[in-house]
N, C-alpha and C positions, 0 to 999 in steps of 0.2 A: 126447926132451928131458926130463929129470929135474928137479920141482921141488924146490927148496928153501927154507929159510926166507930165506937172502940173496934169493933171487930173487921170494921174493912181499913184500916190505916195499915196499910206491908210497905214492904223496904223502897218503895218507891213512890212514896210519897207521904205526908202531903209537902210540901215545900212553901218558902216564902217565896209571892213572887216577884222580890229583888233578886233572888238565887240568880243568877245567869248561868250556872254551872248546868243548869238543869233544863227540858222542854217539855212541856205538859202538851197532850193530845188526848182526843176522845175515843171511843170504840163504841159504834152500834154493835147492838151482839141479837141476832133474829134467834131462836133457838127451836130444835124439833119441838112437836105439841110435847106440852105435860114438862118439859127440862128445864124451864129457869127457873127455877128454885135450884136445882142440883147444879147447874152454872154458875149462877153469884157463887154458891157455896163454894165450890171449885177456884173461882177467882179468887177468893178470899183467902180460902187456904191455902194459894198456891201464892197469898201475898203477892200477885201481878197487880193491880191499881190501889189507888189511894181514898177512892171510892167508888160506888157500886150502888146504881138505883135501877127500880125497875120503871119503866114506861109503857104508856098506851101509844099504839099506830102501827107502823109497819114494822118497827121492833121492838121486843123485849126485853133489852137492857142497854143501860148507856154505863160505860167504865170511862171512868178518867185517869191517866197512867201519867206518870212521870218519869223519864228516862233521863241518864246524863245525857250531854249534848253530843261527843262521839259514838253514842247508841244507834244502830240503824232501826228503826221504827220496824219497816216493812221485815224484818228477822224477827226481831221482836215477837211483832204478830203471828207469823207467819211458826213460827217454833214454838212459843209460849200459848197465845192464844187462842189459835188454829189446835190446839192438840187436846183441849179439852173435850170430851163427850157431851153429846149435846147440841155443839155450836153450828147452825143451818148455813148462818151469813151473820157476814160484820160489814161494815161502813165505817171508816175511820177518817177521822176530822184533826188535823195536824191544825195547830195553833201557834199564831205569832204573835209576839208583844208588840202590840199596839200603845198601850200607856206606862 
């Protein structure tokens, strides 16, 4: 099953970003051998980020999520992203407006 961009757009994102309502963060996602194909899918279907690439280097996947701004990230993660099968380690990258 083939991702694309119609298919990772879920309830949290994508946003304009004039939104101020809203805080976009990153997730490295490392995953056991042979799982990331079955994790983006996972991500996807469980409509947690806005999009969902895969990478080369020390992990194999980078997710960009968008939360309202009273969401606690580290829950977030920790209950949502954390509970998928598969996931070895994350690295998460919180983002601030800069321009």
């Amino acid at each position: 099953m083939g991702l694309t961009q119609a298919s990772i757009l879920g309830k949290h994102g994508p946003h304009p970003s004039w939104n101020l309502s809203v805080k976009a963060f990153f997730v490295q996602i490392k995953c056991e051998l042979g799982k990331a194909y079955d994790v983006a899918t996972a991500i996807v279907d469980a409509e947690l980020a806005s999009e969902v690439y895969s990478t080369a280097g020390d992990y194999d996947l980078l997710v960009k999520i968008y939360l309202d701004r009273d969401d606690d990230i580290g829950r977030f993660i920790n209950e949502k992203v954390h509970a998928i099968p598969g996931i070895k380690d994350t690295y998460t990258i919180i983002t601030f407006r800069a321009f």
